[in-house]
BADO-231845 format. One record per residue (C-alpha): residue number from 1; residue in three letters; z, y, x. Coordinates in pm, whole numbers, plus 50000, padded with zeros to 5 digits. Each point is the difference from the previous one (the first is absolute). Layout:
BEGIN
+-----+---------+-------+-------+-------+
! num ! residuo !    zz !    yy !    xx !
+-----+---------+-------+-------+-------+
! NUM !     ALA !     Z !     Y !     X !
...
+-----+---------+-------+-------+-------+
This chain:
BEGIN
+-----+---------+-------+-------+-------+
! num ! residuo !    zz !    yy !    xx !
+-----+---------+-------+-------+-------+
!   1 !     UNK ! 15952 ! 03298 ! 21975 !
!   2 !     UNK ! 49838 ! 49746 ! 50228 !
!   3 !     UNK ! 49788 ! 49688 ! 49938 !
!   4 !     UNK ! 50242 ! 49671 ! 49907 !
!   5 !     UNK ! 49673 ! 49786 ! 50079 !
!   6 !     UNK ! 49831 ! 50194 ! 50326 !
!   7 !     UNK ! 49795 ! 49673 ! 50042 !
!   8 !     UNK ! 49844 ! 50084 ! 49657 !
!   9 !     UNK ! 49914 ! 50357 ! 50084 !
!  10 !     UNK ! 49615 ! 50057 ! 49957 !
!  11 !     UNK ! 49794 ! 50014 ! 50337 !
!  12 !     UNK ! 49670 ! 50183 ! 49968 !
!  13 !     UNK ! 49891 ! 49822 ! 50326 !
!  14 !     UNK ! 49978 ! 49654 ! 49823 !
!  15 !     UNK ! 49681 ! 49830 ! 49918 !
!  16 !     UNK ! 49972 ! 49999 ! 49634 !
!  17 !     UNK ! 50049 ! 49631 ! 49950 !
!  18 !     UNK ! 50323 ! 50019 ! 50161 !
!  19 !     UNK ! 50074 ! 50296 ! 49737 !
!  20 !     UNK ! 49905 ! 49749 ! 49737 !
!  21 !     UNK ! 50258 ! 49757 ! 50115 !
!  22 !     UNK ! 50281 ! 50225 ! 50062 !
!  23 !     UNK ! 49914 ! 50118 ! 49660 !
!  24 !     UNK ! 50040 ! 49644 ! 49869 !
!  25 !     UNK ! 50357 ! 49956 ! 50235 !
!  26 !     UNK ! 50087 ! 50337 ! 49820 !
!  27 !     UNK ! 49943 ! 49850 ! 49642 !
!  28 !     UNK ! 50178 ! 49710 ! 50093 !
!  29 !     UNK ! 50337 ! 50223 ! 50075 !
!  30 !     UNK ! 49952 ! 50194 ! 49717 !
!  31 !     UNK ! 50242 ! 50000 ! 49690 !
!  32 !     UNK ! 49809 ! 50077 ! 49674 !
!  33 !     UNK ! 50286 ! 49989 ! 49820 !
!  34 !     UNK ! 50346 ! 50208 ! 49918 !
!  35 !     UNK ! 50241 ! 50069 ! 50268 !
!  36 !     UNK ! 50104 ! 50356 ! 49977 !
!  37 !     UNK ! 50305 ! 50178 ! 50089 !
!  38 !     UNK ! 50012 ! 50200 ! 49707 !
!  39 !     UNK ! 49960 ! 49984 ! 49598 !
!  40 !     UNK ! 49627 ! 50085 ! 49907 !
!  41 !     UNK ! 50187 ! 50198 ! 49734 !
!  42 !     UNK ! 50113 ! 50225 ! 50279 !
!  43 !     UNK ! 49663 ! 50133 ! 50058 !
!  44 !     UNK ! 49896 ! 50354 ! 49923 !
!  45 !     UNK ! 49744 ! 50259 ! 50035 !
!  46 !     UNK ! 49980 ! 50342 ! 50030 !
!  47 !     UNK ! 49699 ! 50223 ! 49993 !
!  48 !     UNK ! 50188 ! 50235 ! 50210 !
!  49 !     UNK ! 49881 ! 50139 ! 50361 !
!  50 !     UNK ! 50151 ! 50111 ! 50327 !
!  51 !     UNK ! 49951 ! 50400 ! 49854 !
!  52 !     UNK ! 50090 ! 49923 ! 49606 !
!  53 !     UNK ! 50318 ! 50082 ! 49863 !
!  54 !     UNK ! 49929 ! 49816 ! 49670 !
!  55 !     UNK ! 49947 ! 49614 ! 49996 !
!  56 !     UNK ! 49942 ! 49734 ! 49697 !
!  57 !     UNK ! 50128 ! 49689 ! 50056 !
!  58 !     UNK ! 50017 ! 49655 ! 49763 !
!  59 !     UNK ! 50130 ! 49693 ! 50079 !
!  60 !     UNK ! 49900 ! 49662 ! 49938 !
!  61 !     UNK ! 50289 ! 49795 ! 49767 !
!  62 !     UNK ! 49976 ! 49702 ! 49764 !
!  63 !     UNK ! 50238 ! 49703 ! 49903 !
!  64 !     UNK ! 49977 ! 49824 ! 50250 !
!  65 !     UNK ! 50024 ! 50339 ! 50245 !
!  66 !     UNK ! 50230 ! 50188 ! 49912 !
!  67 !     UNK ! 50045 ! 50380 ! 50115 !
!  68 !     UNK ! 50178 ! 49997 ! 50295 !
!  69 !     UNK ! 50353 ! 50109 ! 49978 !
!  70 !     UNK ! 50215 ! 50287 ! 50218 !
!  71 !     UNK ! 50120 ! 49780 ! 50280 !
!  72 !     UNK ! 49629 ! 49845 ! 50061 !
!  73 !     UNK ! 49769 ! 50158 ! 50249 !
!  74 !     UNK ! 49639 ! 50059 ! 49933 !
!  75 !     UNK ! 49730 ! 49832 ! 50231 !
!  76 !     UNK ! 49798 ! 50218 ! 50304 !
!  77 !     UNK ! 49652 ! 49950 ! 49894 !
!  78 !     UNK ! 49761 ! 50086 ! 50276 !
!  79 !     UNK ! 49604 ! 50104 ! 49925 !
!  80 !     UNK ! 49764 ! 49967 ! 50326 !
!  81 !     UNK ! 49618 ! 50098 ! 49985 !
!  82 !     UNK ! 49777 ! 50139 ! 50274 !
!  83 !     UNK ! 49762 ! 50200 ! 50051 !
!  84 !     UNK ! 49719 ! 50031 ! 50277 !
!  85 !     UNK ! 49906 ! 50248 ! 50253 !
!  86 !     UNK ! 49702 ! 49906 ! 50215 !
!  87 !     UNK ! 50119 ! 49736 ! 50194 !
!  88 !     UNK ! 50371 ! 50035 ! 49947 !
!  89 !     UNK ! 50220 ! 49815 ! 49707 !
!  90 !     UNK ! 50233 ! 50221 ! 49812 !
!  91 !     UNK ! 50302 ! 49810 ! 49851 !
!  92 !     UNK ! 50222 ! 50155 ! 49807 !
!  93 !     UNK ! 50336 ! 49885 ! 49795 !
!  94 !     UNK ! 50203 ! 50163 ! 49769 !
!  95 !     UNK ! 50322 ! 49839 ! 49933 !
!  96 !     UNK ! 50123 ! 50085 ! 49617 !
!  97 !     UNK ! 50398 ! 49957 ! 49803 !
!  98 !     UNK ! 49976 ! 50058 ! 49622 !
!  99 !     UNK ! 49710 ! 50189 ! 50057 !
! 100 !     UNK ! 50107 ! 50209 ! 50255 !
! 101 !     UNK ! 49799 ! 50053 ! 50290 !
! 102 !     UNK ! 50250 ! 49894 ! 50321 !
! 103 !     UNK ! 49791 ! 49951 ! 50278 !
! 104 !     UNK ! 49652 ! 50052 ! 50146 !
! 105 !     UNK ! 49864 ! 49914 ! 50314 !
! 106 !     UNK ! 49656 ! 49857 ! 50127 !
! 107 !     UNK ! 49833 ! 49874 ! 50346 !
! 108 !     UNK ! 49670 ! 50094 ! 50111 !
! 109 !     UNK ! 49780 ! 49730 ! 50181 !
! 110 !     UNK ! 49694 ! 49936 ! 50128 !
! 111 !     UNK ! 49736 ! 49743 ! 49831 !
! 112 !     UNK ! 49894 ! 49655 ! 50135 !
! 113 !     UNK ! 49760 ! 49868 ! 49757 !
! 114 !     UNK ! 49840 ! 50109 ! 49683 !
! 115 !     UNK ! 50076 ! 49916 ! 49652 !
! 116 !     UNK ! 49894 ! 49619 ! 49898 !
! 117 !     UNK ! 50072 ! 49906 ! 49647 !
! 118 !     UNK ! 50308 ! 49737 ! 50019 !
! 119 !     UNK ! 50107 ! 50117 ! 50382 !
! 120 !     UNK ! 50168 ! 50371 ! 49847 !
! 121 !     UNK ! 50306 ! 49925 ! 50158 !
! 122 !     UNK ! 49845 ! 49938 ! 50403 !
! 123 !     UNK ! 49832 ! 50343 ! 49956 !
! 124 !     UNK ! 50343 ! 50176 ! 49850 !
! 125 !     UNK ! 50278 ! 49861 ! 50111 !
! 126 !     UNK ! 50065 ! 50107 ! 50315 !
! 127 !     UNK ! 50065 ! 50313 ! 49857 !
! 128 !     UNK ! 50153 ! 49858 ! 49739 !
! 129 !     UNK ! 50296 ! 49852 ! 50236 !
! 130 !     UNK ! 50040 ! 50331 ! 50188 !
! 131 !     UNK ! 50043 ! 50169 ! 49716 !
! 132 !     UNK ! 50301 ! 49770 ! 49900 !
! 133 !     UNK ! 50124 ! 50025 ! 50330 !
! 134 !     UNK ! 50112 ! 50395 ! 49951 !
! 135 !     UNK ! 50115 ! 49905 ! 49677 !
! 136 !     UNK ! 50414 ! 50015 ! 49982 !
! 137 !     UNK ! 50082 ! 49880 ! 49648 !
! 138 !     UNK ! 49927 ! 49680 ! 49885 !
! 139 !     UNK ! 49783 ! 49930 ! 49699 !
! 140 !     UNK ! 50083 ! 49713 ! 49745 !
! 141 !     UNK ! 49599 ! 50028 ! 49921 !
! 142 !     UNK ! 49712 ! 50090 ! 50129 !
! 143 !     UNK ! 49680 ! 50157 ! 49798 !
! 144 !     UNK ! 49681 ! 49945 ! 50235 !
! 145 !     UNK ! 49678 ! 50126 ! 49879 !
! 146 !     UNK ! 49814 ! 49679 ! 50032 !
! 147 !     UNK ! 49993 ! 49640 ! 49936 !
! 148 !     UNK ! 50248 ! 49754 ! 49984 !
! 149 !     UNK ! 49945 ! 49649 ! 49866 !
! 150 !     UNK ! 49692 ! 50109 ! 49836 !
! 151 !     UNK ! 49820 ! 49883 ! 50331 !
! 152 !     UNK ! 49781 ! 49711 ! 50077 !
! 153 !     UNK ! 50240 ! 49864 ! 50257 !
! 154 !     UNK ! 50328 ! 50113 ! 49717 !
! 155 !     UNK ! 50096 ! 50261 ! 50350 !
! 156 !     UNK ! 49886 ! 50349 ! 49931 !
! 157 !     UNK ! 50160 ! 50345 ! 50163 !
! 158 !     UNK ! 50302 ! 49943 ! 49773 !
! 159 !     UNK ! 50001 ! 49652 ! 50087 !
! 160 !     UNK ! 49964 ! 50045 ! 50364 !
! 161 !     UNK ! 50267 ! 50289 ! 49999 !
! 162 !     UNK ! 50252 ! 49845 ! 49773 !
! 163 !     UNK ! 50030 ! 49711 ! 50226 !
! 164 !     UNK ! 49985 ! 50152 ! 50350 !
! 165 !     UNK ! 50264 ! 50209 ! 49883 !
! 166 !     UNK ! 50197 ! 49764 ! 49769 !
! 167 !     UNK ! 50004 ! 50247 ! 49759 !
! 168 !     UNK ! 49903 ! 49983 ! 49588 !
! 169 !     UNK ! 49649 ! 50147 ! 49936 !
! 170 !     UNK ! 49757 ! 50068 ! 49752 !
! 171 !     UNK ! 49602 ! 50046 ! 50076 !
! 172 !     UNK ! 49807 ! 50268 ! 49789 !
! 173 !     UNK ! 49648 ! 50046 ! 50033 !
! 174 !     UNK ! 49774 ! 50189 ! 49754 !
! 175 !     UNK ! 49762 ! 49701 ! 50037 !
! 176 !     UNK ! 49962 ! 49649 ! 49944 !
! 177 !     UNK ! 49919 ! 49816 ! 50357 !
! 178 !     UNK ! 50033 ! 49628 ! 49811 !
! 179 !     UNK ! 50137 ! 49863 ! 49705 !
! 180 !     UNK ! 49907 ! 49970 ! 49651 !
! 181 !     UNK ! 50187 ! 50230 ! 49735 !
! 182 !     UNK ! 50033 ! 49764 ! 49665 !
! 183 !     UNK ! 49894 ! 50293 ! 49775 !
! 184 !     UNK ! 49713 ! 50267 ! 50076 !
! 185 !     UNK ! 50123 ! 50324 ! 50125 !
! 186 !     UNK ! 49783 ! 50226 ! 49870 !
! 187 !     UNK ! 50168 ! 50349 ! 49782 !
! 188 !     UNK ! 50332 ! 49829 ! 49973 !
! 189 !     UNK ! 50266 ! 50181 ! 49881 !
! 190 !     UNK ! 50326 ! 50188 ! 50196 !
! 191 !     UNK ! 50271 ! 49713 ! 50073 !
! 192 !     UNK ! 49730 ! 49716 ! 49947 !
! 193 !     UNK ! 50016 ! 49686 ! 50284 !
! 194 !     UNK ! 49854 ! 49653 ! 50031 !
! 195 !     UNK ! 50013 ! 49751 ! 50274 !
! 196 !     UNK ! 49819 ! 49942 ! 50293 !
! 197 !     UNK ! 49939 ! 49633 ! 50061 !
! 198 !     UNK ! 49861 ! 49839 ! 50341 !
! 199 !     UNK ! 49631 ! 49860 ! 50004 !
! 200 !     UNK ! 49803 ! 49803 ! 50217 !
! 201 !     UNK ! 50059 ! 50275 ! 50279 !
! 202 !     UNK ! 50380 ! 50026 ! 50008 !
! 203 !     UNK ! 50156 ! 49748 ! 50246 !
! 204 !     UNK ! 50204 ! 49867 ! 49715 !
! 205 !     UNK ! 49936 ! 49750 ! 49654 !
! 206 !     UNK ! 49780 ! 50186 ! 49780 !
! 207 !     UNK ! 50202 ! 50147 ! 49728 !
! 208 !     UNK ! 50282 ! 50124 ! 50155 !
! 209 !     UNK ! 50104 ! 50352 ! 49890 !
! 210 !     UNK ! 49980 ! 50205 ! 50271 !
! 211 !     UNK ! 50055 ! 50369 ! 49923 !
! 212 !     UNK ! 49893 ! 50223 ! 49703 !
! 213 !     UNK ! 49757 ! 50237 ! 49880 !
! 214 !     UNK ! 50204 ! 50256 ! 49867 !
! 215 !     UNK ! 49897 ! 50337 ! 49848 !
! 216 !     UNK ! 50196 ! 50231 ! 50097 !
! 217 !     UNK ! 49871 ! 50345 ! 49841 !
! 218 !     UNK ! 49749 ! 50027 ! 49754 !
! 219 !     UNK ! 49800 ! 50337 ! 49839 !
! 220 !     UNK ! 50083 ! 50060 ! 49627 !
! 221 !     UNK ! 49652 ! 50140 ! 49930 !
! 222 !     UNK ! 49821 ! 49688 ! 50035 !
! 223 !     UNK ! 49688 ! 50111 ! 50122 !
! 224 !     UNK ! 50101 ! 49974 ! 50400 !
! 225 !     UNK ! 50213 ! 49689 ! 50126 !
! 226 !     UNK ! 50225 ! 49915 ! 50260 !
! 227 !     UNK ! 50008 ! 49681 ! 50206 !
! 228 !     UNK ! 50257 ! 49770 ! 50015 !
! 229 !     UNK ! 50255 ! 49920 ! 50298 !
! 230 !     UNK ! 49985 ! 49638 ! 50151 !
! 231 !     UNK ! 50385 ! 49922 ! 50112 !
! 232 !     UNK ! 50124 ! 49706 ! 50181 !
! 233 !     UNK ! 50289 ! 49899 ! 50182 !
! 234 !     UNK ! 50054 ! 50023 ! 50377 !
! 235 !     UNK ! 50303 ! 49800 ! 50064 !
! 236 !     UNK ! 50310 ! 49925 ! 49828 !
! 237 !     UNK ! 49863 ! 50111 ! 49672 !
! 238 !     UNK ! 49799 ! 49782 ! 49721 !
! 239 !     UNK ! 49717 ! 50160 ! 49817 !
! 240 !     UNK ! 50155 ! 50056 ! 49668 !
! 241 !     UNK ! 50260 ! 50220 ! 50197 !
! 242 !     UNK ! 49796 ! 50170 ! 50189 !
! 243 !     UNK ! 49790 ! 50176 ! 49694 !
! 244 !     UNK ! 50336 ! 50068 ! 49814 !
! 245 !     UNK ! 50137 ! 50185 ! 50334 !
! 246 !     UNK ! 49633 ! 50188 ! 50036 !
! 247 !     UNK ! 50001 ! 50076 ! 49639 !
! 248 !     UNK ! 50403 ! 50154 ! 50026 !
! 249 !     UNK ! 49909 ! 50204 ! 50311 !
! 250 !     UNK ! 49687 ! 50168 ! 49817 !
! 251 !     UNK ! 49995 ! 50359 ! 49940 !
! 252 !     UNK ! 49742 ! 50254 ! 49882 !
! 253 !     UNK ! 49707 ! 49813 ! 50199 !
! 254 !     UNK ! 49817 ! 49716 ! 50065 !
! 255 !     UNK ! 50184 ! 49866 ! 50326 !
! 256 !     UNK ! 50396 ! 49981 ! 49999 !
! 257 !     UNK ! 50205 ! 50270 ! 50123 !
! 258 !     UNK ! 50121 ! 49808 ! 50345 !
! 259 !     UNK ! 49604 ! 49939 ! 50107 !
! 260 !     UNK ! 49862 ! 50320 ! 49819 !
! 261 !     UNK ! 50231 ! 50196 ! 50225 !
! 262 !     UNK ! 49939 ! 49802 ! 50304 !
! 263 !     UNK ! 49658 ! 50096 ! 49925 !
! 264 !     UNK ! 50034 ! 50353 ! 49965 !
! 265 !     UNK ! 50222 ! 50007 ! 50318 !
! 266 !     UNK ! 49738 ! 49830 ! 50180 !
! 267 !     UNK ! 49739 ! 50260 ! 49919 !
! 268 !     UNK ! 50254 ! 50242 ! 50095 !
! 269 !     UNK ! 50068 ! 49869 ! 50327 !
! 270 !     UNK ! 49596 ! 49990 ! 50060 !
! 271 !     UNK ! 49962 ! 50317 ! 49864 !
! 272 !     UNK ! 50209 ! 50149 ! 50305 !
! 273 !     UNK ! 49796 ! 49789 ! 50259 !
+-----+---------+-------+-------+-------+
């Protein structure tokens, strides 16, 4: 899978004011609303790995989504995290079909610059795009760990990605780079979400709903808490989507199965370096 916008592809060797604007070009292109190929209804997740025989699946359905029917065929969502060695970038994607695992690959590079809050995606995505370039299925969606339009110029990783590669995406990052939630998120309970709206900081009118804060696990016992997931969309997904497809791919941990196993494989791959 190659780059549909190579002009767009982040180049560590810029200056970071010429980041910034390419950031801001980025933005520009980017859709932050729905145009998928597929039914969000379609969506499942599986706590199942490459060596488990036994998976658990659910799927997301309502009125207005229906459960898809026989002659329907279920998106290719795609989790892509990395992990660090050094100097070198590991990126690694796993590509997933009703929860099954049906692809894995990654691409090893070397790093430019180091991490700046807001410039993730200049630091990553060179890897990033190799990575997709060994990839031979196509995704419908792609799960970055990350930011997408919870950004101060509305063009995080997911952002960045989604558009280079014309592809729908969805940024989740465990914190919150900008953005005010409208409700505290302190000890909130399993399933609970509230919006994200743009402040003084976010390249866009103050107000607008950017993402969500949405907790994704919680302990029963009370007396130890888990933080919540911040969730935006990338491209070609709004925000209220976006949640509902992180909240259907969930399993039995914090992160969703596509970038939880993306995760793991990247460890795995780094493991063997």
């Amino acid at each position: 899978m190659h780059p549909v916008r190579p002009d767009l592809v982040p180049d560590p060797t810029l200056s970071r004011s010429t980041m910034e604007e390419l950031q801001r070009e980025i933005a520009a292109e980017a859709e932050f609303t729905d145009r998928l190929s597929f039914d969000p209804a379609t969506v499942t997740q599986s706590t199942e790995s490459l060596t488990s025989t036994d998976s658990t699946q659910s799927t997301l359905t309502s009125a207005e989504n229906p459960a898809p029917t026989a002659n329907q065929e279920s998106p290719i969502i795609a989790g892509v995290d990395q992990a660090f060695v050094d100097d070198t970038a590991i990126s690694a994607i796993v590509a997933l079909r009703d929860g099954d695992i049906i692809e894995r690959t990654h691409a090893v590079t070397e790093l430019s610059v180091p991490y700046i809050p807001g410039l993730l995606s200049f630091r990553e995505g060179e890897a990033i795009v190799e990575a997709f370039a060994t990839l031979d299925c196509e995704p419908d969606l792609a799960c970055f760990d990350g930011s997408g339009r919870i950004h101060y110029r509305q063009a995080g990783l997911a952002t960045h990605m989604g558009v280079v590669f014309d592809i729908p995406a969805i940024g989740i990052a465990k914190s919150l780079l900008c953005g005010e939630p409208w409700e505290s998120v302190e000890n909130r309970p399993e399933g609970w979400r509230t919006p994200i709206e743009a402040t003084g900081r976010v390249d866009c009118p103050a107000g607008t709903i950017i993402g969500y804060a949405y907790q994704s696990r919680q302990y029963e016992s009370g007396s130890r808490h888990i933080n919540p997931l911040y969730v935006s969309p990338g491209h070609r997904v709004s925000a209220e989507t976006t949640v509902d497809l992180v909240a259907a791919l969930g399993g039995g941990y914090k992160l969703p199965e596509p970038t939880r196993l993306a995760d793991s494989y990247a460890d795995e791959v780094k493991s063997d370096r």
